[in-house]
N, CA, C and O atoms as a MOPAC input file, in Angstrom:
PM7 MOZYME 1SCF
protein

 N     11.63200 1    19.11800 1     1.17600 1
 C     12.13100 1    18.34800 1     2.27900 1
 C     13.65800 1    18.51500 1     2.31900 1
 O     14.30600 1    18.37500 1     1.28200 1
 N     14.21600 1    18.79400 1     3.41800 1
 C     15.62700 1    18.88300 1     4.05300 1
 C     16.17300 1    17.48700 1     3.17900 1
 O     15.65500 1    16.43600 1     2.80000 1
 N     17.44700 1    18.08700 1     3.10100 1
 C     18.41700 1    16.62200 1     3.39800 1
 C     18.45900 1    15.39000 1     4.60400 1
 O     18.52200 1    14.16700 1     4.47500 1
 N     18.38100 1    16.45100 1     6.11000 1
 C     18.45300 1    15.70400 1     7.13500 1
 C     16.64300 1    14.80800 1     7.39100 1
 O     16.52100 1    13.67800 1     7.86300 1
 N     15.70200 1    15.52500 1     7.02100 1
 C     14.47800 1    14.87000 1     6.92500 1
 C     14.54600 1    13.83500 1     5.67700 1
 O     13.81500 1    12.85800 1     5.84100 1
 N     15.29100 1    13.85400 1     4.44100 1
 C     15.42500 1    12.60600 1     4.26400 1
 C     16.00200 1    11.58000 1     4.32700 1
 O     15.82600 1    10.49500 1     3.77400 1
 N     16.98600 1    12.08100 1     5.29400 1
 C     18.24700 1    10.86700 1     6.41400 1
 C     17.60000 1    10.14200 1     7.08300 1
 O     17.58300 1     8.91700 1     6.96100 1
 N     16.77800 1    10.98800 1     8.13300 1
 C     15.82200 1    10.73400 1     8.61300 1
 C     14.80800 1     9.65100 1     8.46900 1
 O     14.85000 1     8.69600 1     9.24500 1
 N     13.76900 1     9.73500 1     7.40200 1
 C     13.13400 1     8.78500 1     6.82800 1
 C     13.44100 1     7.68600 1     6.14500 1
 O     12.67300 1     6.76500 1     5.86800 1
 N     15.35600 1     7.86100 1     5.68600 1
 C     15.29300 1     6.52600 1     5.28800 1
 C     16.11000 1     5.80000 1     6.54800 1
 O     16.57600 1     4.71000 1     6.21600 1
 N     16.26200 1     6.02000 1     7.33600 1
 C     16.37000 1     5.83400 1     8.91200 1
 C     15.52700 1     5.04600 1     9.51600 1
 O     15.83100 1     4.03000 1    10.14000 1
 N     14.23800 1     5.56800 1     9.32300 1
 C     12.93400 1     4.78000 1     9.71000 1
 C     12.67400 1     3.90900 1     8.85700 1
 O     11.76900 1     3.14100 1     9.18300 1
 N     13.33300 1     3.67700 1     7.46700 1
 C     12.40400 1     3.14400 1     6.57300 1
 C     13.68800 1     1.85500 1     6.95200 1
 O     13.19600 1     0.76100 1     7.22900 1
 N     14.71300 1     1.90300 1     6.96900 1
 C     15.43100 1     0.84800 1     7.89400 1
 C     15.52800 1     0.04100 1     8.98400 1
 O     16.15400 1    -0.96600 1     9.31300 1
 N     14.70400 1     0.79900 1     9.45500 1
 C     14.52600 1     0.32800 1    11.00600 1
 C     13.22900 1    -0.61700 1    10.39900 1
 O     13.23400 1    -1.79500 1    10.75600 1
 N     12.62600 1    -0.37000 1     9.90900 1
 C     10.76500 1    -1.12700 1     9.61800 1
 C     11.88700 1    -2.29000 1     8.71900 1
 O     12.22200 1    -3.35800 1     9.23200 1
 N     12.36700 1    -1.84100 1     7.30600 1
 C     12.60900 1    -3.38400 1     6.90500 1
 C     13.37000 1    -4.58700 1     7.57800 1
 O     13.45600 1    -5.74100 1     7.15800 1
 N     13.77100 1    -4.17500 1     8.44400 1
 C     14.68600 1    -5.28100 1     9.37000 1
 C     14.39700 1    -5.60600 1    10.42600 1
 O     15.08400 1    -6.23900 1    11.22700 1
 N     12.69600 1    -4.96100 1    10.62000 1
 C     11.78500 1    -5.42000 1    11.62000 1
 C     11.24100 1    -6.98900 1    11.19500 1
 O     10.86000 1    -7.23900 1    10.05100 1
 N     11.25800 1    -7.68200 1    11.94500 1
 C     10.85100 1    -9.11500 1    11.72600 1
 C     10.01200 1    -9.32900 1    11.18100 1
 O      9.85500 1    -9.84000 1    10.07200 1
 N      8.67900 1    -8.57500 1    12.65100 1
 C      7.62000 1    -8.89600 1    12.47600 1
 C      6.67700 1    -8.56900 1    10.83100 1
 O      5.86400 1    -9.30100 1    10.26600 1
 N      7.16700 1    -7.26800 1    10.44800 1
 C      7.26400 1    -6.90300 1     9.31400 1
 C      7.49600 1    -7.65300 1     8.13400 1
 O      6.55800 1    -7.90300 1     7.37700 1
 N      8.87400 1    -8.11000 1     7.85600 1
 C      8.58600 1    -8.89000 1     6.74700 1
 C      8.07200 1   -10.33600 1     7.01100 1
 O      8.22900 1   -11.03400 1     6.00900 1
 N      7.57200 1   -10.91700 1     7.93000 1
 C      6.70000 1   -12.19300 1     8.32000 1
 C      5.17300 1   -11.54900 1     7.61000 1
 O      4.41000 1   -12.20800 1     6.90400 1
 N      4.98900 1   -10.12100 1     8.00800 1
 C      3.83900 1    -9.80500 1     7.52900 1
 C      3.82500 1    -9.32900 1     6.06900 1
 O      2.89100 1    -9.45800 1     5.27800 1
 N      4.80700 1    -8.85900 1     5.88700 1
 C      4.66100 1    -8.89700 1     4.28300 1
 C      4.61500 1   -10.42700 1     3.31200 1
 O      3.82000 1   -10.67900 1     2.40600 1
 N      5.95300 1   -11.48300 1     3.93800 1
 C      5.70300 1   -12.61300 1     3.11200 1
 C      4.31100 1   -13.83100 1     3.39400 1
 O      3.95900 1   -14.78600 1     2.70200 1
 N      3.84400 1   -13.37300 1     4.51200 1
 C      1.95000 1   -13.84000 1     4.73000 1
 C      1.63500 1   -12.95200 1     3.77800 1
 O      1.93000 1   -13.44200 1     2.68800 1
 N      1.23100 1   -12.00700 1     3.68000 1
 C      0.86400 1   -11.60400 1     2.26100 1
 C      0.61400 1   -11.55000 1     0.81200 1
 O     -0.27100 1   -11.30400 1    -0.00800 1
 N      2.18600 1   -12.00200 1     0.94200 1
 C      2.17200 1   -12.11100 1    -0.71800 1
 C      1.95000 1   -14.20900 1    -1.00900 1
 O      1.82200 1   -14.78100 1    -2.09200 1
 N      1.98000 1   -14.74700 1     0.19800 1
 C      1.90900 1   -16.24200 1    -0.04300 1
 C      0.01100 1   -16.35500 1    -0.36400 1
 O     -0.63200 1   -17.19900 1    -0.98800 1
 N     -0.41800 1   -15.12900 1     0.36300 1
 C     -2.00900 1   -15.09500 1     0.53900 1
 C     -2.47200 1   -14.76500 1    -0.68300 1
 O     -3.42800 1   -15.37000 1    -1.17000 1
 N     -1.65500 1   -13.45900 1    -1.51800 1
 C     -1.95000 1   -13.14400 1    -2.77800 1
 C     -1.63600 1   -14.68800 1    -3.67800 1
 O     -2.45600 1   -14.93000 1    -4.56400 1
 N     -0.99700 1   -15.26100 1    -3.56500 1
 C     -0.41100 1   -16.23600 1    -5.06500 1
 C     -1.18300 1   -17.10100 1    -4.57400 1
 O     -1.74500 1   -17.39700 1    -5.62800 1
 N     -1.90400 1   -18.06700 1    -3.44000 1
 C     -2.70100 1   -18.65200 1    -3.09500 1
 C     -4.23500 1   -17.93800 1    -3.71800 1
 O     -4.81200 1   -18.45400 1    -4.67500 1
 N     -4.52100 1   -17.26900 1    -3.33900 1
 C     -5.70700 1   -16.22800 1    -4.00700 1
 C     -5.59900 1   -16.46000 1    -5.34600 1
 O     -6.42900 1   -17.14900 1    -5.93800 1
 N     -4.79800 1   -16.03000 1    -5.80800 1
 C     -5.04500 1   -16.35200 1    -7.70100 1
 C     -4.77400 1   -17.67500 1    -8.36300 1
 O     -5.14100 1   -18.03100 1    -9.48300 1
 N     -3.95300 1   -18.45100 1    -7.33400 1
 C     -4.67800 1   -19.87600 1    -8.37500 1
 C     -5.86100 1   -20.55700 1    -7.74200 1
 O     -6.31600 1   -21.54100 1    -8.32400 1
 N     -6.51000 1   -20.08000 1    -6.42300 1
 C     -7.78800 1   -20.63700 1    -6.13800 1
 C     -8.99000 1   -19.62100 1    -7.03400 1
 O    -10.21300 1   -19.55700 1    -6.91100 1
 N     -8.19400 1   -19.01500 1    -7.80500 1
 C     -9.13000 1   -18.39600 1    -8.16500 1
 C     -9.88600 1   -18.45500 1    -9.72400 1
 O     -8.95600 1   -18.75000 1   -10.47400 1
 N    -10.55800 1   -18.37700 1   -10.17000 1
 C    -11.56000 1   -19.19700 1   -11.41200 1
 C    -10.80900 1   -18.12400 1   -12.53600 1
 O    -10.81000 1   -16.89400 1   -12.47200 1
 N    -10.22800 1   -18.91400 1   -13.49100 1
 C     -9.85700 1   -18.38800 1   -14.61400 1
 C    -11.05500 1   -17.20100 1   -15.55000 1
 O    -10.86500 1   -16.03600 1   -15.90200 1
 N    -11.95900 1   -17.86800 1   -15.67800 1
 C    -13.19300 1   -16.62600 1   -16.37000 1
 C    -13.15900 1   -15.05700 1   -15.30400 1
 O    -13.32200 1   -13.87200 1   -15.59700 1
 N    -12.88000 1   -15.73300 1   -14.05300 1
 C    -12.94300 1   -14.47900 1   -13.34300 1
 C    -12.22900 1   -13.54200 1   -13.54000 1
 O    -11.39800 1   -13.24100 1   -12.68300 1
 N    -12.31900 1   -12.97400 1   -14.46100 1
 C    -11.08800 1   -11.40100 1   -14.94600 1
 C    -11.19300 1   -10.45500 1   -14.26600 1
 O    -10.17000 1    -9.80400 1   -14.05600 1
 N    -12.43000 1   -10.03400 1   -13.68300 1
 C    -12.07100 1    -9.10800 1   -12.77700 1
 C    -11.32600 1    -9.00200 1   -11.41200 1
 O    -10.57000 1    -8.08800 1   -11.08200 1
 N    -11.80800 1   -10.53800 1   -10.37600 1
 C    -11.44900 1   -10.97200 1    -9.43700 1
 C     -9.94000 1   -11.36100 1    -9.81400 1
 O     -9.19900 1   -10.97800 1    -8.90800 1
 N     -9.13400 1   -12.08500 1   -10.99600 1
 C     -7.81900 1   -12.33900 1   -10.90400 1
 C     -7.01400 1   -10.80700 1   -11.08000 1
 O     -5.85500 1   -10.70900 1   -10.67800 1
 N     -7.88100 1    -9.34900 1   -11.85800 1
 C     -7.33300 1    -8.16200 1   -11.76100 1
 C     -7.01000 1    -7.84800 1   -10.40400 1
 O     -5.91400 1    -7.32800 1   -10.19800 1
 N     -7.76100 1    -8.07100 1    -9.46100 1
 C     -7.71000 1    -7.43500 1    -8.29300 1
 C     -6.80700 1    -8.14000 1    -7.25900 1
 O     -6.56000 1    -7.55600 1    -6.20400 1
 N     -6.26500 1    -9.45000 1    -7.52400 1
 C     -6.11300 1   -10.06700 1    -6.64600 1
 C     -4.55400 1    -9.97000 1    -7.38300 1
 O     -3.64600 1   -10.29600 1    -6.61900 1
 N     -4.23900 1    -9.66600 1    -8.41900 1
 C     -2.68500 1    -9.36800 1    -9.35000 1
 C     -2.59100 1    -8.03800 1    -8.71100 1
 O     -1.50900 1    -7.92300 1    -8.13600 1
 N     -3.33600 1    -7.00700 1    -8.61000 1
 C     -2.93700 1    -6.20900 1    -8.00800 1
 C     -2.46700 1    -5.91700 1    -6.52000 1
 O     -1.65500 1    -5.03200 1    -6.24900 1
 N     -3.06300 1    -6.75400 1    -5.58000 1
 C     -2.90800 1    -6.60000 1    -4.52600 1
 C     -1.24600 1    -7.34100 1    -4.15000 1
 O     -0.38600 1    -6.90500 1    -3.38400 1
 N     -1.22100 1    -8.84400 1    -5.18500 1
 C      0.60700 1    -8.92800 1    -5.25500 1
 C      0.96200 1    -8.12800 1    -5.21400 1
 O      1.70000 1    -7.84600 1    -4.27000 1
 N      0.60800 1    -6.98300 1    -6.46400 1
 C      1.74200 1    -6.23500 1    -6.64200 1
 C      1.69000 1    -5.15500 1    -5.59000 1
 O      2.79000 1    -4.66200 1    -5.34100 1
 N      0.76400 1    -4.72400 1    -4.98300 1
 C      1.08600 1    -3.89600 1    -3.76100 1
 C      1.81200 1    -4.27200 1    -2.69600 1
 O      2.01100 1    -3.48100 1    -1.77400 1
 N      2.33200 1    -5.61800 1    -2.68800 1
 C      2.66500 1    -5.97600 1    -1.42900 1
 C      4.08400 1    -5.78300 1    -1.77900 1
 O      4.92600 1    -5.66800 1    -0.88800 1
 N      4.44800 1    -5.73400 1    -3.24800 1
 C      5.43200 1    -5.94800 1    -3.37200 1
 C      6.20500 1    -4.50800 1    -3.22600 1
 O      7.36400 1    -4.22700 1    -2.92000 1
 N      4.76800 1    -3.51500 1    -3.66900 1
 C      5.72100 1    -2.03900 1    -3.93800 1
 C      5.84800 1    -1.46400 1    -2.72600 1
 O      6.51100 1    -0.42900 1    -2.66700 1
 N      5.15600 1    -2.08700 1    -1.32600 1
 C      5.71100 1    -1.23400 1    -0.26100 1
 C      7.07800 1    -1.59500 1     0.14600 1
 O      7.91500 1    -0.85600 1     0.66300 1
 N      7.19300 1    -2.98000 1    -0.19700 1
 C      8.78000 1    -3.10100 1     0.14700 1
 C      9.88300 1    -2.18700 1    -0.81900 1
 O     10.83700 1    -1.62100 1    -0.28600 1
 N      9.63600 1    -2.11700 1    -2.28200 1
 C     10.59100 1    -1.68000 1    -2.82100 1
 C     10.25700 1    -0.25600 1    -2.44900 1
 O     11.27200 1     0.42400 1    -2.60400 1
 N      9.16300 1     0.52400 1    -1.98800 1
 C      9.24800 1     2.04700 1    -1.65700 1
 C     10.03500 1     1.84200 1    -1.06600 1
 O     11.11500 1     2.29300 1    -1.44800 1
 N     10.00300 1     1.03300 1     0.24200 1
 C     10.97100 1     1.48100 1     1.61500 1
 C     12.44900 1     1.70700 1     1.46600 1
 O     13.23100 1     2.54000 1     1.92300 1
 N     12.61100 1     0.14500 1     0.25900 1
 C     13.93800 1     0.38800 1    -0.26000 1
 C     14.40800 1     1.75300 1    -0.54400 1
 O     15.35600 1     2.33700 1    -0.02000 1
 N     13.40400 1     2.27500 1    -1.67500 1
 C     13.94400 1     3.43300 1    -2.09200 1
 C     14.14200 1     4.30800 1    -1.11900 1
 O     15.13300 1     5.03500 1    -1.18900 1
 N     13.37800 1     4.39600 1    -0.18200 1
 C     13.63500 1     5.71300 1     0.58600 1
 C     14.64500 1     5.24700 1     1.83200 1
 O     14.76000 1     5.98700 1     2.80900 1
 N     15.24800 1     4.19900 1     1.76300 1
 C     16.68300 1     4.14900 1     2.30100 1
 C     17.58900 1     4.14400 1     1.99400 1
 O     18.55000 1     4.02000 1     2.75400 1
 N     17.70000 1     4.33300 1     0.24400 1
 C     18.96500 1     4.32000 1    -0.47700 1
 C     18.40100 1     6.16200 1    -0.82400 1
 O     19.26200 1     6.77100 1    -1.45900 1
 N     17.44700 1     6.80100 1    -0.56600 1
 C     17.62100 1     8.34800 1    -0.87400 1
 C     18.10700 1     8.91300 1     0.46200 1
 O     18.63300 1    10.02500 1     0.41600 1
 N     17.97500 1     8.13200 1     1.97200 1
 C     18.28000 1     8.41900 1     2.86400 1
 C     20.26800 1     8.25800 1     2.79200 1
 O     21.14900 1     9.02500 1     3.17900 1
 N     20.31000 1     7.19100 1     2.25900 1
 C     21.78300 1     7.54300 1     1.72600 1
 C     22.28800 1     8.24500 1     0.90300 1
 O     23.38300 1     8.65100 1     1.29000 1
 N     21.93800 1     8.68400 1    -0.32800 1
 C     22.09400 1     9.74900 1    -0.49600 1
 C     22.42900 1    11.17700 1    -0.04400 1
 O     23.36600 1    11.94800 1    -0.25600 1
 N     21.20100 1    11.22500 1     0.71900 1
 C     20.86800 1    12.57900 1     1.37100 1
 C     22.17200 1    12.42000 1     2.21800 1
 O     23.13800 1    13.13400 1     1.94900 1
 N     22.22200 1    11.66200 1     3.06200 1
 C     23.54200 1    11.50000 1     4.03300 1
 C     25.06100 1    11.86500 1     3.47600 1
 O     25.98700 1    12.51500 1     3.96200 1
 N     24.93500 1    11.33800 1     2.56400 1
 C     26.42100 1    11.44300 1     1.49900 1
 C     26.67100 1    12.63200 1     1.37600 1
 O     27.69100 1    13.11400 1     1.86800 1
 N     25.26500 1    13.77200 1     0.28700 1
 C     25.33900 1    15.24000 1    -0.09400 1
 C     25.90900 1    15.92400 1     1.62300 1
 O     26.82400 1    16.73100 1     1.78700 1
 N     25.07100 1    15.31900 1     2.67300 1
 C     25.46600 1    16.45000 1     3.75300 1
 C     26.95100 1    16.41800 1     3.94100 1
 O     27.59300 1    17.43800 1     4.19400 1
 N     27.48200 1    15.24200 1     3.81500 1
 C     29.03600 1    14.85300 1     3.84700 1
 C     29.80600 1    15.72600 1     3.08200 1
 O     30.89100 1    16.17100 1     3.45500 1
 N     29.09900 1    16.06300 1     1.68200 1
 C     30.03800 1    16.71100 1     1.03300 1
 C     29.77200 1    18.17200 1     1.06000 1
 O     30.64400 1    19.03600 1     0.96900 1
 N     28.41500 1    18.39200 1     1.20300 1
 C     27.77500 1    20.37800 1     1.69700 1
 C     29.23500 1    20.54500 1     3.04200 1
 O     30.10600 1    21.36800 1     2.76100 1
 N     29.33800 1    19.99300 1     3.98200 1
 C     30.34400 1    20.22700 1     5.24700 1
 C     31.59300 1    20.06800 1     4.80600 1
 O     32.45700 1    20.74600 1     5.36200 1
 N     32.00900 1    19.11300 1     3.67400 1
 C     33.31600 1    19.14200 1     3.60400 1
 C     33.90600 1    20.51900 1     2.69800 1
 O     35.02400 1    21.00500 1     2.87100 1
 N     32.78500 1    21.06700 1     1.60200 1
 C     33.03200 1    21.96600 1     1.38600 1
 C     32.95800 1    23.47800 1     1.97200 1
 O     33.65500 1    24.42100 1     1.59700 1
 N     32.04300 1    23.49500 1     2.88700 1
 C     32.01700 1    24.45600 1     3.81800 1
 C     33.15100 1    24.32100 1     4.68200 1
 O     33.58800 1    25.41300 1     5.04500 1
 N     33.67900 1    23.46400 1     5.06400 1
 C     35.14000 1    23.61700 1     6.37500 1
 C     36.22300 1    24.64400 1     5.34600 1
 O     36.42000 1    24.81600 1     4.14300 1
 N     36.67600 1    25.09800 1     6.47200 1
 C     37.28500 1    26.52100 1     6.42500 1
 C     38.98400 1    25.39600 1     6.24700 1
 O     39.16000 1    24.23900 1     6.62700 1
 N     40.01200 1    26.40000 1     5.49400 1
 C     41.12300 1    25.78700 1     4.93300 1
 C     41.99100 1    25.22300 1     6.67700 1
 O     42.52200 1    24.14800 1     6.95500 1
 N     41.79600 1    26.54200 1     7.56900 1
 C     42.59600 1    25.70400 1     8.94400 1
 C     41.58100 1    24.23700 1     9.26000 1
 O     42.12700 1    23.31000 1     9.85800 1
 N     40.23200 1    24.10500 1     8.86800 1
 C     39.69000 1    23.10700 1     9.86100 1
 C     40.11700 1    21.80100 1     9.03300 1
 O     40.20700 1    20.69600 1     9.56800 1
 N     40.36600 1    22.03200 1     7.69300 1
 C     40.68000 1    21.06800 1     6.68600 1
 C     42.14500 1    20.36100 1     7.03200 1
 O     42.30400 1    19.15600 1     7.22300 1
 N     43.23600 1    21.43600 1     7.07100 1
 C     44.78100 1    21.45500 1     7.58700 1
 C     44.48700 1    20.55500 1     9.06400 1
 O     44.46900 1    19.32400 1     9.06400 1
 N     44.38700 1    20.92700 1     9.62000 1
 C     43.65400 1    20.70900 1    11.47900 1
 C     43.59600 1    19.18400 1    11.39800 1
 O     44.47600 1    18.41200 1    11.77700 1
 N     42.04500 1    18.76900 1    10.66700 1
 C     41.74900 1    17.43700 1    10.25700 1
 C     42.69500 1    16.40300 1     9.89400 1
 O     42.70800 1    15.28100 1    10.39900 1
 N     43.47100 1    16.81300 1     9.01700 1
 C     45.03100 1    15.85600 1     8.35200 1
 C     45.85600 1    15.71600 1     9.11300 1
 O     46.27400 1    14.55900 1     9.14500 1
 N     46.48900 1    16.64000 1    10.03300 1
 C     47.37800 1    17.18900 1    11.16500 1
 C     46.88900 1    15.99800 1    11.79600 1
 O     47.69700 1    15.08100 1    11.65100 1
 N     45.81500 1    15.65200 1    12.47600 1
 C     45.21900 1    14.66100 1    13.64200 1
 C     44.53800 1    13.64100 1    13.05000 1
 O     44.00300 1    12.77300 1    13.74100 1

């Protein structure tokens, strides 16, 4: 994957976390998960496995997104510096000049 395809995606992945509706639907979620496991019967080990897991899924799509908006910064940064080292010594001179 490009640099600019992962500008890109963490672009989108910005735009979704600061979508409202989004995290309303993620924190219904995770209030549904922690409700779920204390209505849920202690002997039940399998049912409290599944229902710990599904917290934790709710939790890792948010921190993916994170990640892939701080690699989208990244990626943004490297292109900053791939161009600053590619500019030619007049476009560099040029730049300071103005």
């Amino acid at each position: 994957m490009t640099n600019q395809q992962i500008v890109d995606m963490g672009e989108d992945a910005r735009r979704v976390l600061e979508n409202p509706a989004f995290n309303e639907a993620l924190r219904l979620m995770s209030e549904d998960a922690v409700e779920r496991i204390k209505a849920c019967p202690i002997r039940d080990r399998e049912g409290m496995l599944l229902l710990a897991q599904a917290a934790r899924l709710t939790d890792k799509v948010a921190e993916t997104l994170r990640g892939m908006l701080e690699a989208g910064k990244m990626a943004g940064a490297q292109i900053d510096i791939d161009s600053a080292r590619n500019e030619s010594r007049v476009g560099r001179l040029a730049r300071r000049v103005l």
